[in-house]
LUMDOPA-981438 format. One record per residue (C-alpha): x, y, z; residue in three letters. Coordinates in pm, whole numbers, padded with zeros to 5 digits, always signed. Layout:
N
XYZALA
...
***
This chain:
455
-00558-01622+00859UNK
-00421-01528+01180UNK
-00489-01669+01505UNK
-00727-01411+01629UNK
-00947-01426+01318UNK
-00980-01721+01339UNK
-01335-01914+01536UNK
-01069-02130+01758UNK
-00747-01957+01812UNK
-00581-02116+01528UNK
-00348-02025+01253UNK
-00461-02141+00916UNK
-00292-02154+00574UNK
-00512-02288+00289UNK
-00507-02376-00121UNK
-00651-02522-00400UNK
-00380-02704-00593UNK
-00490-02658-00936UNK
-00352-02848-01235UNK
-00294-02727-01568UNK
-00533-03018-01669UNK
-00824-03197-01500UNK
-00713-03527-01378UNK
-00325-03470-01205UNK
-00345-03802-00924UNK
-00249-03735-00577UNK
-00139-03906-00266UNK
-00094-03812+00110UNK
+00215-03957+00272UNK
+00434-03894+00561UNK
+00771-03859+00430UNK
+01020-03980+00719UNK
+01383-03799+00790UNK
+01569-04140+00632UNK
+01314-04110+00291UNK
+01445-03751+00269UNK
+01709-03705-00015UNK
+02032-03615+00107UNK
+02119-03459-00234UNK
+01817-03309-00440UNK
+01807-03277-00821UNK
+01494-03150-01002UNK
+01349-03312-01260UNK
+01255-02985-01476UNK
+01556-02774-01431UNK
+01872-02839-01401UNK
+01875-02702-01030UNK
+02016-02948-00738UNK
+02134-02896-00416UNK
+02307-03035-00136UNK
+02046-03076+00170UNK
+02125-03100+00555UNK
+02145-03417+00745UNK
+01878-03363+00987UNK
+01549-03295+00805UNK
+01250-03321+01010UNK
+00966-03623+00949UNK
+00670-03418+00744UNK
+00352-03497+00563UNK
+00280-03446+00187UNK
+00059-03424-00069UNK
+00300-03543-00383UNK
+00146-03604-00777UNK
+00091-03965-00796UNK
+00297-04010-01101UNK
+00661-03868-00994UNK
+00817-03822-01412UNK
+00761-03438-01373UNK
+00890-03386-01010UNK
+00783-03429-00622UNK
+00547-03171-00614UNK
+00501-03180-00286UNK
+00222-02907-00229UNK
+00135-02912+00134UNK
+00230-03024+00431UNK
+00313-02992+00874UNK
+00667-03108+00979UNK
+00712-03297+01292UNK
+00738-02933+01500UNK
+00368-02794+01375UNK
+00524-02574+01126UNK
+00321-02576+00786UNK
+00376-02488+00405UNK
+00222-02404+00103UNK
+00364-02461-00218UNK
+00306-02283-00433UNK
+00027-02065-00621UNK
+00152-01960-00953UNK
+00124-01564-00948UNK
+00166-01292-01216UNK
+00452-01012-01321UNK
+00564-00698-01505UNK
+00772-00664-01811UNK
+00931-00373-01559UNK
+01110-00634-01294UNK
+01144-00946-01536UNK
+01376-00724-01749UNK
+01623-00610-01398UNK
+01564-00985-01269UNK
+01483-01227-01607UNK
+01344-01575-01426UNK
+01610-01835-01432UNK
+01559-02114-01605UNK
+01822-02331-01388UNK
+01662-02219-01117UNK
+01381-02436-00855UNK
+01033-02408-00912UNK
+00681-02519-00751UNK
+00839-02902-00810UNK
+01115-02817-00579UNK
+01003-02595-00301UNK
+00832-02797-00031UNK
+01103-03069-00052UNK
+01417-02829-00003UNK
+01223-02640+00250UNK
+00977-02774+00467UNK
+01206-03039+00661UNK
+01481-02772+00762UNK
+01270-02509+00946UNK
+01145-02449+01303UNK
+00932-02165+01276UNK
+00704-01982+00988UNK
+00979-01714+00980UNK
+01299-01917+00969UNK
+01087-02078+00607UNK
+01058-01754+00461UNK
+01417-01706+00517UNK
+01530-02027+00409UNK
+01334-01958+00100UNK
+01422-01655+00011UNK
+01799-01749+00078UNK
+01738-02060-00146UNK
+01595-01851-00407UNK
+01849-01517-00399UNK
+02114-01772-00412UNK
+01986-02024-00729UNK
+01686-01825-00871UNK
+01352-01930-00956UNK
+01218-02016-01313UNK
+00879-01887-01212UNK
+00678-01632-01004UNK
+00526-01776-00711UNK
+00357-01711-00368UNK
+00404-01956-00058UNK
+00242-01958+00298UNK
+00429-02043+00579UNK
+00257-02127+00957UNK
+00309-02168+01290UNK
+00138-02172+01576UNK
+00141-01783+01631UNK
+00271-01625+01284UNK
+00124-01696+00960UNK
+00364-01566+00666UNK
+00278-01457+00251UNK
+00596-01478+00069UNK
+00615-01406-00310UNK
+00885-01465-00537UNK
+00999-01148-00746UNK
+01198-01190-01113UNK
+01436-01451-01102UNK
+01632-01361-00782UNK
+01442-01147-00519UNK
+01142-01171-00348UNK
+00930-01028-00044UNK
+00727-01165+00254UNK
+00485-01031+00438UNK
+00361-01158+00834UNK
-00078-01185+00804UNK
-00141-01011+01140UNK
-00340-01193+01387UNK
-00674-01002+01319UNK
-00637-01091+00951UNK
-00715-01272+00689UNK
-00586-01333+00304UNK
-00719-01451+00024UNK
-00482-01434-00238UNK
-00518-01533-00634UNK
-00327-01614-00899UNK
-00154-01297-00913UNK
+00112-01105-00715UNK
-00100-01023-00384UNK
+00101-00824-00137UNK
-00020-00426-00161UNK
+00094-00190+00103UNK
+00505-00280+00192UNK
+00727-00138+00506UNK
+01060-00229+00440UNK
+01172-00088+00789UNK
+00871-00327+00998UNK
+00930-00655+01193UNK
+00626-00732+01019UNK
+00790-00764+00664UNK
+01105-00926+00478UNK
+01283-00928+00173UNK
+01601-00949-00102UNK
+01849-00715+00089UNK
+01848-00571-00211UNK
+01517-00493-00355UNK
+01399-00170-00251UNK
+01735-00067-00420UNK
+01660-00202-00755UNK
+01292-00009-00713UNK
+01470+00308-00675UNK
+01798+00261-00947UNK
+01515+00120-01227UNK
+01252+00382-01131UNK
+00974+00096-01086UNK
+00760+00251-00814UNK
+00458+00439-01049UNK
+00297+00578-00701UNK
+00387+00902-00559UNK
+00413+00778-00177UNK
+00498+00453-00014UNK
+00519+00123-00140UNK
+00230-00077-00341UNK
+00437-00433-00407UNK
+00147-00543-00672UNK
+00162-00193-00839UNK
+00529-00237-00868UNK
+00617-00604-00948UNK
+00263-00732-01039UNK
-00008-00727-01306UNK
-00336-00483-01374UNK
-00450-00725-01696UNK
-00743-00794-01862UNK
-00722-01158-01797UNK
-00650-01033-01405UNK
-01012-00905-01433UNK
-01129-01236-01515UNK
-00952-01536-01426UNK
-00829-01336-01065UNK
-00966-01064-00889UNK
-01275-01245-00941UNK
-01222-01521-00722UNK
-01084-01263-00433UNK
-01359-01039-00508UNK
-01615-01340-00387UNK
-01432-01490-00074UNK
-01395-01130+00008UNK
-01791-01034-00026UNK
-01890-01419+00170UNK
-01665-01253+00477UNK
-01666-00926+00409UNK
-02121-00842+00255UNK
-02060-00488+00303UNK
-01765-00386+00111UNK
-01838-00170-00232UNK
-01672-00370-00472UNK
-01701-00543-00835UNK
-01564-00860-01005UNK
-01302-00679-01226UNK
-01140-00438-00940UNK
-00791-00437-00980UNK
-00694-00282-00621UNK
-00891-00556-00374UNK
-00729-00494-00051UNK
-00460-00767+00064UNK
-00526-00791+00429UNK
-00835-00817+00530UNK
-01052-00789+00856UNK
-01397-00942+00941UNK
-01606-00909+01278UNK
-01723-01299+01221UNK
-01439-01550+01407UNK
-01341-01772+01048UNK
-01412-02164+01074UNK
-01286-02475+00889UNK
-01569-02517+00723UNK
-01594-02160+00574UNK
-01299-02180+00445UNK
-01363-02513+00246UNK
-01679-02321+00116UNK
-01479-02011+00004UNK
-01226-02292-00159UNK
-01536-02496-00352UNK
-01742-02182-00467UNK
-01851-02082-00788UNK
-01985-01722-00749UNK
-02328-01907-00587UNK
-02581-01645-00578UNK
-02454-01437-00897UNK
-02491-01478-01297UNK
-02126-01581-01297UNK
-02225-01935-01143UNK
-02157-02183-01450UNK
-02504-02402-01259UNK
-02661-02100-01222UNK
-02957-01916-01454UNK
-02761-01656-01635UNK
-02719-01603-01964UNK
-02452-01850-02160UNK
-02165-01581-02178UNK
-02193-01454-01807UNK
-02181-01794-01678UNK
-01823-01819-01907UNK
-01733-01483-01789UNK
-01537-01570-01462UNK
-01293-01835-01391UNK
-01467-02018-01056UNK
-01250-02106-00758UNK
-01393-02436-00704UNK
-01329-02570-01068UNK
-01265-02947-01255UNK
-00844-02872-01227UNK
-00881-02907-00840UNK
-00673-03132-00760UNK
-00644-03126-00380UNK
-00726-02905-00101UNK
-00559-02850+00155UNK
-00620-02655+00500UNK
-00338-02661+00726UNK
-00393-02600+01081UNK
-00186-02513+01367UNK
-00420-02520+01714UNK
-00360-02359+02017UNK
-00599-02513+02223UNK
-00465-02834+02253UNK
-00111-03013+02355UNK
+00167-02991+02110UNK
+00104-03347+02051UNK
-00227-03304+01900UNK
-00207-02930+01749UNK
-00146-02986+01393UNK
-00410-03106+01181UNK
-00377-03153+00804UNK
-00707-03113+00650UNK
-00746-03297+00330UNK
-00993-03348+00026UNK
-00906-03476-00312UNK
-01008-03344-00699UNK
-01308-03067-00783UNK
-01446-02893-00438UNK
-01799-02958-00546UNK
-01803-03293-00453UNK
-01576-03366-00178UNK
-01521-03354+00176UNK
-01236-03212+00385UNK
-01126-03503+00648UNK
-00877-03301+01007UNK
-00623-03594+00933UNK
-00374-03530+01225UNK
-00029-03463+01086UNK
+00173-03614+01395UNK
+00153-03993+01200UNK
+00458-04240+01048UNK
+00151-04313+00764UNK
-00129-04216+00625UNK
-00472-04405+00506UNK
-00413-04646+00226UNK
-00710-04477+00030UNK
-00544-04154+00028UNK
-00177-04277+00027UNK
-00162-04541-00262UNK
-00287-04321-00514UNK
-00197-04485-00934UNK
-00121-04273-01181UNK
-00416-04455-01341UNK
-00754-04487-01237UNK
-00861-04707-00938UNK
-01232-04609-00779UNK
-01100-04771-00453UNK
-00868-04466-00399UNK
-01030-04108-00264UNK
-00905-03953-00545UNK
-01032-04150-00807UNK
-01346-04187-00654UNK
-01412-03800-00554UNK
-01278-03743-00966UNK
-01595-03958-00996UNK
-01823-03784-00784UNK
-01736-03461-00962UNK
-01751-03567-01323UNK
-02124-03705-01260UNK
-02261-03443-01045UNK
-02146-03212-01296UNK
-02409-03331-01538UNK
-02660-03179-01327UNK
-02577-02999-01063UNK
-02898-02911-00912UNK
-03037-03269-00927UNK
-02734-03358-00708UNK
-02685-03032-00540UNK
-02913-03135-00185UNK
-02739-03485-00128UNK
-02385-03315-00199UNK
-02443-03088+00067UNK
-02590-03305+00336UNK
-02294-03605+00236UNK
-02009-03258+00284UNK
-02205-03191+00619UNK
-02246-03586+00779UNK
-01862-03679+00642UNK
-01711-03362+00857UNK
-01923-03407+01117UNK
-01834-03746+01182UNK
-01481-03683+01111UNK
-01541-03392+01377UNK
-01659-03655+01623UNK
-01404-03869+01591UNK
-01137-03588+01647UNK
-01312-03480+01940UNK
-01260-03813+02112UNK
-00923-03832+02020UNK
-00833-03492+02152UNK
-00948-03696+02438UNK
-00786-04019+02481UNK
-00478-03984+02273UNK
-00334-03960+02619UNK
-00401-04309+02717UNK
-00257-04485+02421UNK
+00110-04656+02442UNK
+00198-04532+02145UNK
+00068-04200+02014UNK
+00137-04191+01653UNK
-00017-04566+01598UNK
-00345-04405+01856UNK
-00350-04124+01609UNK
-00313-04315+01253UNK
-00630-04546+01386UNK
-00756-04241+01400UNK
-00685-04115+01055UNK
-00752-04437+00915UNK
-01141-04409+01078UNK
-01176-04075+00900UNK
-01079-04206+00617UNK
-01324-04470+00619UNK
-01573-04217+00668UNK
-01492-04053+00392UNK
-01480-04298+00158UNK
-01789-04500+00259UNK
-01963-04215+00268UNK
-01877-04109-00095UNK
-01948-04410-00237UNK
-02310-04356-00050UNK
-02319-04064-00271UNK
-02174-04242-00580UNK
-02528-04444-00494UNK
-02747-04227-00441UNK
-02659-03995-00763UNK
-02678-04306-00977UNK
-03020-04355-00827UNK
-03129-03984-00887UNK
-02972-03962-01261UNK
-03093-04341-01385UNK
-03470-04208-01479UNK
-03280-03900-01618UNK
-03121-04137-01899UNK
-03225-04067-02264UNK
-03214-04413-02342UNK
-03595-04443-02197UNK
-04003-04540-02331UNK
-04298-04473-02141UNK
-04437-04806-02227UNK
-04301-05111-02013UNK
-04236-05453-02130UNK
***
């Protein structure tokens, strides 16, 4: 969202990284400018690349288990700009066969890594970017978000070779699926950006199927069945929690791109939007409908979270402090987003020092564990969930507070502001295992293994 639409004057990118299996271990790390490769070489393709000397210090949120790739996902370099990387998104049979995808080329592996260390401004990534990708191709069709702290930037990647970007305005939100996104397209604003070349190959392959103007997803993207279910979905209810009065269903295939609300956004809707399950409607999979309506709909909040991530740029605060990486690990039901400031040499040990295997004493492992048992029934758990989500934040809101404060009087600001992060963090994990506690509590007299007549 832009800066104006959202409830403090920041810019905010946000994303549920979603495996393609439930249990994909993360960690959050600061990767320094003499840990960054010098020469990069991805693991799934046979894509490398020279880098620049001078990358910029960054935070990440790698897989814990590094055979398949970095992965790097999210993160805020040292000068407040942000990235997210990637969503996978969908295609047409139309621009795959002018552009095939590339199999030599980078992918969501690569992206953050080559990318996020080199740029100084939300613009100057999609450039970089889309000169990365123009020049080596992609093997897949993705969409990125790049921030600062007064532009916030969609970019998708088009066939193997092109791709177009589009600046959120201020005023405006997104919330973008897993399919190509971007509707209405001036090639001749400020406002958008693109292969030098694409609205050429629209016009020599005869792709555009409108009569006027430019509709990117009409050209490039998908209109599927599976669209209907596993995507528009999921925009159709973050659009209807911001947005109660538009006249829409599920299964529309045109939901507007940018979008406009008279209600100033907040962290915490966001994370709400991010962890829902169509609440409210037959679609929820805890909810009363029937068996096949609650299968219908693919939820946005769903057991192949594996992190979320809300990246946020303030501009209410010194440059010092501006940057905050929100964080919360595995399925949205049961976690809690922690503002983790992003201008740190380290992060927590719980959330840095993720294994591959599992260890309860780690935030992922242990919010896995939260998920997996309040999944066995949700509306036993449902009240203590909410009230751990709202006392975790809030105390992790506290705690920012005074350091918005005092980081001023501290020797040496990034140690004042990894205390800080490592308070959070203990707020967040004592605070889980609380829950852990109290669920065990609630679901003991639950057990089958039970008599009503005592020893």
């Amino acid at each position: 969202m832009g800066k104006d639409a959202s409830i403090d004057g920041s810019t905010i990118i946000a994303r549920n990284e979603d495996g393609n299996v439930p249990l994909q271990p993360q960690k959050f790390i600061v990767v320094k400018p003499e840990d960054q490769p010098r020469h990069y070489q991805s693991v799934l393709s046979t894509f490398n690349i020279d880098l620049p000397d001078n990358p910029l210090r960054y935070t990440s949120t790698p897989n814990a288990d590094d055979k398949d790739g970095i992965w790097g996902a999210s993160g805020i370099n040292s000068e407040n700009i942000a990235m997210s990387s990637t969503e996978t998104i969908t295609t047409n049979a139309r621009i795959l066969g002018v552009d095939p995808l590339d199999d030599n080329g980078i992918g969501e592996e690569d992206m953050p890594t080559i990318t996020l260390p080199y740029i100084h401004s939300a613009r100057e990534g999609v450039k970089r970017l889309g000169a990365i990708i123009e020049k080596y191709g992609t093997y897949e069709s993705n969409g990125i978000a790049f921030s600062d702290n007064q532009e916030v930037w969609w970019f998708e990647s088009i066939g193997g070779h092109h791709w177009a970007a589009k600046r959120i305005p201020d005023d405006a939100y997104v919330i973008a699926p897993n399919r190509m996104n971007i509707d209405d397209f001036d090639f001749d604003s400020d406002d958008t950006m693109s292969a030098p070349d694409l609205q050429d190959i629209i016009a020599t392959y005869h792709m555009n199927p409108d009569q006027k103007g430019y509709n990117l997803r009409h050209i490039f993207g998908s209109a599927t069945i599976k669209d209907t279910r596993y995507n528009n979905p999921r925009a159709w209810y973050g659009q209807k929690y911001f947005n109660p009065e538009f006249d829409t269903t599920p299964i529309d295939q045109d939901l507007p791109f940018i979008c406009r609300t008279d209600k100033k956004i907040s962290i915490e809707d966001v994370k709400w939007v991010l962890s829902s399950h169509y609440q409210n409607t037959k679609y929820d999979p805890y909810g009363t409908g029937s068996a096949a309506d609650k299968k219908q709909m693919r939820p946005i909040g769903i057991n192949r979270n594996q992190e979320l991530h809300i990246l946020q740029i303030r501009n209410d605060v010194p440059a010092e402090i501006a940057a905050i990486h929100w964080l919360a690990f595995g399925p949205n039901t049961f976690n809690a987003v922690m503002p983790f400031y992003a201008n740190v040499n380290d992060t927590p040990a719980s959330y840095r020092d993720t294994k591959p295997t599992y260890e309860p004493t780690k935030m992922y492992w242990l919010s896995c564990t939260l998920a997996v048992l309040g999944d066995t029934n949700f509306g036993l758990f449902e009240d203590f969930e909410n009230l751990f989500e709202q006392n975790t934040v809030a105390a992790a809101r506290h705690l920012q507070i005074e350091a918005d404060q005092e980081y001023k009087n501290a020797a040496d600001i990034h140690a004042y502001l990894e205390g800080m992060n490592a308070k959070m963090a203990q707020v967040s994990f004592d605070n889980s295992n609380k829950l852990l506690g109290q669920m065990v509590a609630l679901a003991a007299p639950q057990m089958k293994l039970q008599f009503t007549l005592n020893d």
